[in-house]
C-alpha positions as CSV (number, residue, x, y, z in Angstrom):
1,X,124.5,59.4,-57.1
2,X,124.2,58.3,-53.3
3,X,121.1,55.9,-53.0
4,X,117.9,57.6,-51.2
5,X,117.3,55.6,-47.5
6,X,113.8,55.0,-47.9
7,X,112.2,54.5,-44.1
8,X,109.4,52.4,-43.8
9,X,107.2,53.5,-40.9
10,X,103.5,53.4,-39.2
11,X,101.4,55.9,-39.7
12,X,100.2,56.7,-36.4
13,X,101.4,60.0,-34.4
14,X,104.3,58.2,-32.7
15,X,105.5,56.2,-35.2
16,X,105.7,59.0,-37.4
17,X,107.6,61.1,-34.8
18,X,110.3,58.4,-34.6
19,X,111.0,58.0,-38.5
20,X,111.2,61.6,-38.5
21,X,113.7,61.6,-35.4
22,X,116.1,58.7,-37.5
23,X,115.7,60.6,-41.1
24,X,116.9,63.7,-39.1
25,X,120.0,61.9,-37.7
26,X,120.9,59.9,-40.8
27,X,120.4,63.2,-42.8
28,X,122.5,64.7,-40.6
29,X,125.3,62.4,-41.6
30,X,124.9,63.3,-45.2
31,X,122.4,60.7,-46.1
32,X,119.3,61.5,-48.4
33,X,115.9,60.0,-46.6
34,X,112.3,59.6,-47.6
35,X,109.1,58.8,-45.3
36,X,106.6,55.8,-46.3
37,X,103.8,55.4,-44.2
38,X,102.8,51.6,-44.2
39,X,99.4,50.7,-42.6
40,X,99.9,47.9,-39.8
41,X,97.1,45.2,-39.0
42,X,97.3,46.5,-35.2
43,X,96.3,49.7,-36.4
44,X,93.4,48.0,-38.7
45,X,91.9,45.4,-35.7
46,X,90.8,48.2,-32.7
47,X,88.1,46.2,-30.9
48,X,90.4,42.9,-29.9
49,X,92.7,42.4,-27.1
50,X,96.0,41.9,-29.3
51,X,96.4,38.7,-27.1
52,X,93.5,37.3,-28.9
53,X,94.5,38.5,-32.5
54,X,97.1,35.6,-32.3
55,X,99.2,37.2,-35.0
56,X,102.9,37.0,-34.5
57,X,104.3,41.5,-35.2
58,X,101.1,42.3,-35.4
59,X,102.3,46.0,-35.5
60,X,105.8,45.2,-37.4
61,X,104.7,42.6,-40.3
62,X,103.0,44.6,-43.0
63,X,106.8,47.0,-42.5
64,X,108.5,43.0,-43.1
65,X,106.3,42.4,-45.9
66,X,107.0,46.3,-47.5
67,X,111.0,45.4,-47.0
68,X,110.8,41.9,-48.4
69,X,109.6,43.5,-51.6
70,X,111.8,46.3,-52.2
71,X,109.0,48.9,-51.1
72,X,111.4,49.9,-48.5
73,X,115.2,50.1,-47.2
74,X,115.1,50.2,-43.7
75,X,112.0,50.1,-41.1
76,X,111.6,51.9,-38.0
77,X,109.4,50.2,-34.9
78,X,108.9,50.8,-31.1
79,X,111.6,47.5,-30.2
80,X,108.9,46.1,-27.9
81,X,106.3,45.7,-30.7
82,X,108.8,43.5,-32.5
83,X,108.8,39.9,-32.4
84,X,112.0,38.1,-30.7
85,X,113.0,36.4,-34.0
86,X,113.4,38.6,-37.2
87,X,112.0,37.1,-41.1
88,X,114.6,35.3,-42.8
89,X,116.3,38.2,-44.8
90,X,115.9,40.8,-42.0
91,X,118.2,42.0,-39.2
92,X,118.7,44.5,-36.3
93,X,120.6,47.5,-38.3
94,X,120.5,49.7,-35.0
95,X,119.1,50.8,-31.8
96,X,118.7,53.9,-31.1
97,X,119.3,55.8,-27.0
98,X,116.8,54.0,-24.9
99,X,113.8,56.9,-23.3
100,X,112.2,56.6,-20.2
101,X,111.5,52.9,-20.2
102,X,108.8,53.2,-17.3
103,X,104.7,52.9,-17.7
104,X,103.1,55.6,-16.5
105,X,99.1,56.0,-15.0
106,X,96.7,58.5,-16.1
107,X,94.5,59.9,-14.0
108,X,90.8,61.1,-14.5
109,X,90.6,62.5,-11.0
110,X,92.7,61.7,-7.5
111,X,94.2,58.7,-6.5
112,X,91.5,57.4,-3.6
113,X,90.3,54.8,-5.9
114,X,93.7,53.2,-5.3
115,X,92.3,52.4,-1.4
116,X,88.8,51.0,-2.8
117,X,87.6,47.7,-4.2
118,X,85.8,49.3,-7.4
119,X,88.9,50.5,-9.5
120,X,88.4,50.5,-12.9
121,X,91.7,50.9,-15.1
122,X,92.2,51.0,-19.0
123,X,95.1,49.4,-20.8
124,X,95.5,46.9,-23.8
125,X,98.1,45.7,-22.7
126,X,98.3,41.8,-21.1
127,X,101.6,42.6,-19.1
128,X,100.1,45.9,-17.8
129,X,96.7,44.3,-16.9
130,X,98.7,41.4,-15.0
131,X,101.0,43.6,-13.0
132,X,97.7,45.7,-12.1
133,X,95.8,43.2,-10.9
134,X,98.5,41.1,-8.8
135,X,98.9,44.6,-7.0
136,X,95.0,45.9,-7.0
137,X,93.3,42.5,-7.3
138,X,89.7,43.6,-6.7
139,X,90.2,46.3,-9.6
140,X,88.6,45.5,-12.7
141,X,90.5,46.3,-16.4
142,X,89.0,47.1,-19.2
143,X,90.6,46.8,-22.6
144,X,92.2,50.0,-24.3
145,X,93.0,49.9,-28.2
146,X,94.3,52.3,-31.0
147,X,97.0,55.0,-31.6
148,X,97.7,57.2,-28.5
149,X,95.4,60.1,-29.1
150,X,92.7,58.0,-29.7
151,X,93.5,56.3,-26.7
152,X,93.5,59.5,-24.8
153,X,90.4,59.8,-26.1
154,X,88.8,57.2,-25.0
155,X,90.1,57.7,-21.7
156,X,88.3,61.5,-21.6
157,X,85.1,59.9,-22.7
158,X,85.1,56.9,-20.5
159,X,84.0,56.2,-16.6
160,X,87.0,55.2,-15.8
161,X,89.6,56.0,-13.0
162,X,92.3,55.7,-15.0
163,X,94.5,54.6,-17.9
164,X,98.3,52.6,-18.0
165,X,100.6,54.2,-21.4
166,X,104.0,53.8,-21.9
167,X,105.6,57.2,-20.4
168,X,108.1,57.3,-23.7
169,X,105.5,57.4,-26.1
170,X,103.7,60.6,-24.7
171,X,106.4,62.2,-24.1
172,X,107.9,61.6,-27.8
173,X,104.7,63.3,-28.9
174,X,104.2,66.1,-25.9
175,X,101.0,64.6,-24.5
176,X,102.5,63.6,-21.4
177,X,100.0,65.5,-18.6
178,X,102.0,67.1,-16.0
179,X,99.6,64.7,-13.1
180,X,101.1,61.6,-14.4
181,X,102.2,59.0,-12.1
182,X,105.4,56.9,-12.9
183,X,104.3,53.1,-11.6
184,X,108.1,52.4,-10.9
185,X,106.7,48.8,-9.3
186,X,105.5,47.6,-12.8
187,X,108.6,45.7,-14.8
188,X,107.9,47.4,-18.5
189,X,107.9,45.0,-21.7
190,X,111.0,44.2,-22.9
191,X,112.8,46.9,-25.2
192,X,110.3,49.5,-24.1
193,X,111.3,52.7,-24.3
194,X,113.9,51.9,-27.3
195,X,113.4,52.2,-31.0
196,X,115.0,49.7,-33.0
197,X,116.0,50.1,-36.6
198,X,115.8,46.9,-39.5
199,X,116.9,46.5,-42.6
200,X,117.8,43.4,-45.8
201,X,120.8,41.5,-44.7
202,X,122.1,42.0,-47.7
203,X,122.0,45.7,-48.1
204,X,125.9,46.5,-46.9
205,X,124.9,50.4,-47.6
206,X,122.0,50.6,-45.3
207,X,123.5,48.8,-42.4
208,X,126.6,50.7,-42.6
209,X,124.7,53.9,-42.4
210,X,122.3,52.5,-39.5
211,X,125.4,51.5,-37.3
212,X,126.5,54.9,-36.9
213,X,123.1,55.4,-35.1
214,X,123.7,52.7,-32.8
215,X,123.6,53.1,-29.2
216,X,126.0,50.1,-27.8
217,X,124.7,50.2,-24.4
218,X,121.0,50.0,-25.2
219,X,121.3,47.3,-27.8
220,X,123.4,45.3,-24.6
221,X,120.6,45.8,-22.6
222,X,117.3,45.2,-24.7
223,X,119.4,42.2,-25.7
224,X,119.3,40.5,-23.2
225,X,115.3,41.8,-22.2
226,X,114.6,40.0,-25.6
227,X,116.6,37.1,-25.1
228,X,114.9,36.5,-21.6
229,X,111.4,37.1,-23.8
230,X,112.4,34.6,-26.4
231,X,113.7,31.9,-23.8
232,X,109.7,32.3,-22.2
233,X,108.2,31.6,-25.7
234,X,106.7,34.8,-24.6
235,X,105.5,37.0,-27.4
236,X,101.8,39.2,-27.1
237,X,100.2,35.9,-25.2
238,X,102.1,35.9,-22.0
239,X,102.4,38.5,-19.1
240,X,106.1,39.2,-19.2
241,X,108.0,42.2,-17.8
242,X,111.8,42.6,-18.2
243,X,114.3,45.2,-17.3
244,X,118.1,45.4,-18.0
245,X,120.4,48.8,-17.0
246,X,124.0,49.3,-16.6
247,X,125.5,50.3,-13.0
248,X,128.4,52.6,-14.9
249,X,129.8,53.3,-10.9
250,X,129.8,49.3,-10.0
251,X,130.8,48.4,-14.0
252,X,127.6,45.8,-13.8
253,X,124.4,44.8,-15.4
254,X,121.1,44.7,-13.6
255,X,118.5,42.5,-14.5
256,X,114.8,41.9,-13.1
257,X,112.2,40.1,-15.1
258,X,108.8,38.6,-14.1
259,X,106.3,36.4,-15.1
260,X,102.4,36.3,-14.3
261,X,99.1,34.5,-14.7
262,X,97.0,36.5,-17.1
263,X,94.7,37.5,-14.4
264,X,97.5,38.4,-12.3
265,X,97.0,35.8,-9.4
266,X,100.1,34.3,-9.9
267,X,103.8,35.2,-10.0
268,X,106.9,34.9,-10.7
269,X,110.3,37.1,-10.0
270,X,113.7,36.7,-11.2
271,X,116.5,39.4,-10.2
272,X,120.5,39.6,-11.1
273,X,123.7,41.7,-11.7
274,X,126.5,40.6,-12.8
275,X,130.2,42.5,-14.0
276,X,129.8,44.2,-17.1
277,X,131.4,41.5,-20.1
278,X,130.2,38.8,-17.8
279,X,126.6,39.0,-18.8
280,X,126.7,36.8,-21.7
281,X,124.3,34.3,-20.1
282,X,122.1,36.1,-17.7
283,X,119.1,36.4,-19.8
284,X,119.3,32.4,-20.2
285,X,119.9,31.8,-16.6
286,X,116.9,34.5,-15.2
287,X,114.4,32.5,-17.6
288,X,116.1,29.1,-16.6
289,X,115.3,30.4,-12.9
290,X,111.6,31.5,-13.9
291,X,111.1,28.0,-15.7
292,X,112.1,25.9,-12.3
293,X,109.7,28.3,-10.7
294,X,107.1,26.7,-12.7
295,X,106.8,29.3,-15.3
296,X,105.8,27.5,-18.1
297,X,102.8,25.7,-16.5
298,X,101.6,29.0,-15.6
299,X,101.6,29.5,-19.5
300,X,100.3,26.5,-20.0
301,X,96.9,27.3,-17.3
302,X,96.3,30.1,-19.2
303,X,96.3,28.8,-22.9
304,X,93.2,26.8,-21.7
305,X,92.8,23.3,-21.2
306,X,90.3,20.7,-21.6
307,X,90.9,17.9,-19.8
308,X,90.8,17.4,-16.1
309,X,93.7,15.0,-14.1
310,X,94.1,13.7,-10.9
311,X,97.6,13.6,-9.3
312,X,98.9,12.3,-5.7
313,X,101.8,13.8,-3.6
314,X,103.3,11.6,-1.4
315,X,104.8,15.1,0.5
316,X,102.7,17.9,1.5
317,X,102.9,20.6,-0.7
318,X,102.8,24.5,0.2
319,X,100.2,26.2,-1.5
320,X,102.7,28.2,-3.4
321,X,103.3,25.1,-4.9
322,X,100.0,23.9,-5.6
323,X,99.2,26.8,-7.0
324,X,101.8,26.7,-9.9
325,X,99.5,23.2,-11.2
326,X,97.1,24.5,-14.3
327,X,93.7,24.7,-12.5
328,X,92.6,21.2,-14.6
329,X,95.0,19.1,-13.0
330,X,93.5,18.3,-9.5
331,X,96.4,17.4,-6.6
332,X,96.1,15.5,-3.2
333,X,98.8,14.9,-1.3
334,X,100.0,13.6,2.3
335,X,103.4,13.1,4.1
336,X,104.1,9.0,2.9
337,X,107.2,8.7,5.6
338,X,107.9,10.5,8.6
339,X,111.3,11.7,10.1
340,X,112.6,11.1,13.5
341,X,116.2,12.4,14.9
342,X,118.5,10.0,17.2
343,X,120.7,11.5,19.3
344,X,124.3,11.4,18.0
345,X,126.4,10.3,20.5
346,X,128.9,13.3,21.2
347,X,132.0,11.1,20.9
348,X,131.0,11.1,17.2
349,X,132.4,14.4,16.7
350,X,134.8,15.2,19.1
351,X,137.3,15.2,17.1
352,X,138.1,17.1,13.4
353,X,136.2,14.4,11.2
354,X,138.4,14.3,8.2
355,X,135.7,13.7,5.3
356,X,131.9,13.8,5.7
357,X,129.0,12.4,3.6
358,X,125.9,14.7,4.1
359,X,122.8,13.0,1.3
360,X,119.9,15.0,2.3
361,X,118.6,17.8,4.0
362,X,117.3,15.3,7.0
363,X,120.9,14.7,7.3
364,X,122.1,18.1,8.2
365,X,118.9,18.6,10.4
366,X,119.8,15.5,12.1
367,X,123.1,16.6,12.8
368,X,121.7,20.0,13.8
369,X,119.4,18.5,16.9
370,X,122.1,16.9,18.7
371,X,125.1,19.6,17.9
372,X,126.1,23.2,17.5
373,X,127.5,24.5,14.5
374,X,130.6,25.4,16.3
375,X,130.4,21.6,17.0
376,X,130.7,20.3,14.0
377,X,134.3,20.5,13.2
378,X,134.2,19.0,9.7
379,X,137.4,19.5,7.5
380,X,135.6,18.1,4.2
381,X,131.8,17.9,3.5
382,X,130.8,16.1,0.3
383,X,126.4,16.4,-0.1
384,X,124.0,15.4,-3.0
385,X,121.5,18.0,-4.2
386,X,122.3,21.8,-4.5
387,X,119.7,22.5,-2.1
388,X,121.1,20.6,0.2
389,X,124.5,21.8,-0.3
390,X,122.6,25.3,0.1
391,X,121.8,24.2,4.0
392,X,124.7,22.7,4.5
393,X,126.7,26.3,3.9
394,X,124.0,28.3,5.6
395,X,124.2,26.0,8.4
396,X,126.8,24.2,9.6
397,X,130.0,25.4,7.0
398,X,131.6,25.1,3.2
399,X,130.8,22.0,0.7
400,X,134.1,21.0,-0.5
401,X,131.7,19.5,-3.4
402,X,128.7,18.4,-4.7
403,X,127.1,15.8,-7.1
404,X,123.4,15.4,-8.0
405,X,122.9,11.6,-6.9
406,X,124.2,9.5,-5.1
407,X,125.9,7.6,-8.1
408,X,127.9,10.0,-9.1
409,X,129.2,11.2,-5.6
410,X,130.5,7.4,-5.1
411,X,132.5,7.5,-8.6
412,X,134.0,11.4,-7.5
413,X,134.9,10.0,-4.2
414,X,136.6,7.2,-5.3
415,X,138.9,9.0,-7.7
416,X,139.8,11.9,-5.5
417,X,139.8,10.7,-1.5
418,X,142.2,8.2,0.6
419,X,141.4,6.8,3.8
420,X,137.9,6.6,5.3
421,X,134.4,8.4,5.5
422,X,131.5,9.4,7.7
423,X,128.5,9.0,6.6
424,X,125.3,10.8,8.0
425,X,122.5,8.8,7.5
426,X,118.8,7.5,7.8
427,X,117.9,3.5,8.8
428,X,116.9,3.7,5.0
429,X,118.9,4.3,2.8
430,X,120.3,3.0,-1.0
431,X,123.2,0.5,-1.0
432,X,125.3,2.8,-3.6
433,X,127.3,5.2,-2.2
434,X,128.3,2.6,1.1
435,X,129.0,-0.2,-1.9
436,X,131.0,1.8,-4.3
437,X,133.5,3.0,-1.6
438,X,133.7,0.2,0.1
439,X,134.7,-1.7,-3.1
440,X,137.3,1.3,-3.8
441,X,138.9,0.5,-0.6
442,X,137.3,3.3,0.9
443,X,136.0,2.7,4.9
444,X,132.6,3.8,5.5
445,X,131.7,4.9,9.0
446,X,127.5,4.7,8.5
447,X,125.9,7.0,11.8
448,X,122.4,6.8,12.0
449,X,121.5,9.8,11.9
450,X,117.4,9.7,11.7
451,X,114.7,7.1,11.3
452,X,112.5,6.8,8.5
453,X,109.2,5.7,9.2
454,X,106.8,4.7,6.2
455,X,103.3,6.4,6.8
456,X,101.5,5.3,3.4
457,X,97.4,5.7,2.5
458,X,95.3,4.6,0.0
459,X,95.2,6.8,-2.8
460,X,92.3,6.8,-5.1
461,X,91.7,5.0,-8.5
462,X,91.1,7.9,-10.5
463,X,94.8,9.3,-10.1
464,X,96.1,9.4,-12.7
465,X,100.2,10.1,-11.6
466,X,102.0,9.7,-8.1
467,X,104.8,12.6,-7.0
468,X,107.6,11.0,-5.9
469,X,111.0,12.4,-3.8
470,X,112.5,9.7,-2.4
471,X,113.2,5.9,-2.8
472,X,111.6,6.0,0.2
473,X,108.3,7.6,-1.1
474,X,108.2,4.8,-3.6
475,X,108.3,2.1,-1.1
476,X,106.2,3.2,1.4
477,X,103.4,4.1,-1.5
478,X,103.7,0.3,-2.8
479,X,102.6,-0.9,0.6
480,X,99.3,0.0,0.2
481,X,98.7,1.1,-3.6
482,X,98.6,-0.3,-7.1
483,X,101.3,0.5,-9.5
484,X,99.2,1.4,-12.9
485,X,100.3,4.8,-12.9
486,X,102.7,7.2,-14.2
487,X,105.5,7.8,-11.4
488,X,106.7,11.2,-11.3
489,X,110.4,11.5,-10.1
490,X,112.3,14.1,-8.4
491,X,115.8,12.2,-9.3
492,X,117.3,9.0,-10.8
493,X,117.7,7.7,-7.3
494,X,114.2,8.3,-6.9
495,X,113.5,6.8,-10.7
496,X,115.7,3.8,-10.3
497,X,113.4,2.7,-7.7
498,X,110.1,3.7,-9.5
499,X,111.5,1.6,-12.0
500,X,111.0,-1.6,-10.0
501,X,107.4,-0.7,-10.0
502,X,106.3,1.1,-12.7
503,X,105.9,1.2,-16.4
504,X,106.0,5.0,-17.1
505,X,108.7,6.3,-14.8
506,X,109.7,10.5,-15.6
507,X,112.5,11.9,-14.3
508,X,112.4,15.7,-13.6
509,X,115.4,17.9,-15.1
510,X,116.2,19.4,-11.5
511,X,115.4,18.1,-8.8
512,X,113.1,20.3,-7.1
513,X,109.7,20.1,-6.2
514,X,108.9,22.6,-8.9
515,X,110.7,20.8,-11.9
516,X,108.3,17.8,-10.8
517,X,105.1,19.7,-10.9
518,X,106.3,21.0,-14.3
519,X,107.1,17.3,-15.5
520,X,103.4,16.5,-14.5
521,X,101.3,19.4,-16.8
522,X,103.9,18.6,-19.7
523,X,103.1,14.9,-19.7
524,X,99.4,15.1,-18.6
525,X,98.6,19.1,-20.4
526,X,99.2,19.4,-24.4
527,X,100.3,22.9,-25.2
């Protein structure tokens, strides 16, 4: 006698309507099905925010719990109310055809309030209330709880101007009012819209009969949503949007994701496609993206902090960047050495330069003051630091290659050029590239390109840590300021310096002025 599938599901309206909508298909494949309803804590706890309930599937782990114990054979949740990592003992069985993935805004009356400083908008939701308030941010949000019609509800018996659902769950249930408006500028969770099917590991029956409900292309694509989620350490407590669709004309996969500040000041955008089969790594590299941004101290501000630290910048930093500190970790900062171009004499390139050193973007401005692209008749350019290398091609032509320091430029050159080199450069500058070629036989033709003038100040006591992007930052700071501090480094160029100096030296993982900011909260800011 073929076994009874019994499907585990929530009791609310919607959840009900989608363990119906898999018994209907798997019964249409000849399987015998049964309905138990299974009470969820998020349907217990109404009067909490479910960022403050601080329970990992808080809608999904009462259904785990049911499976675990035999109660059940396979469960059936919304995919976005399900946490990024499955129990032990517990996998994906099936997803079924994504819905209409899009939020949607209910209206009590007209849309003027969208003009006015006194909105008032309902949603429980931390990534809705985000998005809202970095588009509206003199609108206040108030906090909407429970199953959808008594969320409705409370909307009909409320002041307010409006309320944020999920357009696939009121649409599932026919409650979708025909006045809706689809808020197509608001990234919806990841998964949303899809409804994802688990089951034991172990049980070969039940995953054979959920894979012939499996929709290929919405698992690829809330796959790699949930992967960019679970790369964030995202989860209920962080503002995260993510959207992944197939181009079927182009044969590519679309991806946009975004992270905010739970008030929604701050934030951050990621967008890709790449050709369908080559997509394997997108949702790494969009979180990778939003992490250099300064993602995760924009996690980190909103866990709450106690502490208060001091920092110095020895550049000025653009507000933008400023901004992506927590709010406890105070920042000064001021130019510590100033640029000024020579004039290259024209005989310098007036001929095709074979192979070109380029180690900063000083360099290539340098270059740019006295000459013309169309000037600048270089057959090989070798540069240090992709954002360099990124000037370089936007400016003046094609980077035969790169390396992140210095160092490792010298030992590439050395194995894989003959002959001689230019080399663009400041009055300052490290003795390794020049010394490694030159000891490979290599001729070095140094231009000075720029001075480098130091332009140090005293920097307080109380700072704590000193930002640091150059060797020349480090020298012109040590003119005027003690060295009991932690040295924050934007390279190992940078750090090899520092070291001369400093006790605590720490090296950021890219060099950008982000990745340093991020190296500051994660030494001075405990998670």
């Amino acid at each position: 006698m073929q076994k009874i599938i019994r499907i585990g599901t929530r009791e609310s309206q919607l959840a009900l309507w989608q363990a119906n909508k898999v018994r209907k298909q798997l019964e249409e494949l000849g399987y015998e099905t049964e309905i138990v309803p299974i009470t969820s804590t998020g349907d217990i706890i109404l009067d909490k925010p479910l960022y403050e309930l601080g329970i990992t599937g808080i809608f999904t782990k009462n259904l785990d719990i049911a499976m675990l114990n035999n109660d059940i054979d396979i469960a059936v949740h919304s995919m976005k109310d399900v946490p990024t990592v499955l129990p032990e003992g517990i996998v994906q069985a099936a997803v079924l055809k994504r819905a209409n993935y899009n939020d949607i805004l209910l209206l009590k009356d007209n849309e003027e309030f969208f003009g006015q400083p006194n909105g008032v908008i309902a949603t429980g939701s931390l990534r809705r209330r985000a998005q809202w308030l970095n588009r509206y941010p003199t609108h206040k949000v108030v906090d909407l709880r429970g199953n959808v019609n008594t969320r409705l509800q409370k909307l009909e018996d409320n002041d307010w101007n409006g309320a944020i659902f999920a357009a696939a769950g009121l649409e599932r249930v026919g409650l979708r009012p025909a006045g809706a408006l689809n808020l197509s500028w608001m990234l919806p969770a990841p998964a949303q819209g899809a409804i994802m099917i688990t089951a034991l590991e172990e049980d070969e029956f039940i995953k054979q009969a959920c894979a012939k409900l499996n929709d290929a292309d919405t698992e690829l694509c809330t796959t790699i949503e949930r992967e960019f989620l679970h790369k964030l350490e995202g989860g209920c407590t962080a503002p995260i949007g993510a959207l992944a669709y197939i181009n079927e004309v182009e044969k590519e996969v679309i991806f946009k994701g975004v992270l905010l500040s739970r008030d929604g000041s701050k934030k951050l955008e990621v967008a890709r496609k790449v050709p369908l089969g080559r997509h394997k790594y997108i949702a790494n590299d969009c979180a990778n993206s939003i992490i250099d941004k300064g993602g995760k101290l924009i996690m980190m501000e909103d866990q709450g902090i106690e502490k208060e630290f001091s920092v110095f910048s020895t550049k000025k930093l653009s507000e933008v960047q400023k901004k992506l500190l927590p709010t406890t970790v105070s920042v000064e900062d001021s130019d510590f050495i100033k640029i000024r171009f020579n004039r290259i004499a024209p005989k310098v390139v007036k001929n095709e330069i074979e192979n070109v050193i380029i180690t900063s973007k000083n360099g290539v401005e340098s270059l740019l003051h006295s000459f013309s692209a169309m000037e600048l008749q270089f057959k090989n350019i070798f540069c240090v630091g992709r954002r360099t290398k990124k000037l370089i091609e936007q400016r003046i032509g094609k980077v035969t290659h790169s390396e992140k320091n210095a160092e490792k430029l010298a030992e590439y050159l050395s194995g894989n050029i003959k002959g001689g080199v230019t080399y663009f450069c400041s009055d300052l500058r490290l003795d390794t590239l020049p010394k490694v070629l030159k000891e490979n036989g290599i001729t070095v033709n140094e231009v000075e390109a720029y001075k480098t003038t130091y332009s140090s100040s005293n920097v307080d006591e109380k700072v704590k840590g000193v930002l640091f992007y150059s060797p020349s930052t480090v020298e012109s700071y040590i003119e005027k300021n003690s060295v009991d501090k932690v040295a924050f480094c934007i390279g190992e160029s940078t750090a090899n310096e520092a070291r001369k100096h400093f006790k605590n030296v720490q090296v950021a993982k890219v060099p950008t002025v982000e990745s340093v900011l991020e190296l500051v909260s994660l030494h001075f800011v405990k998670k």
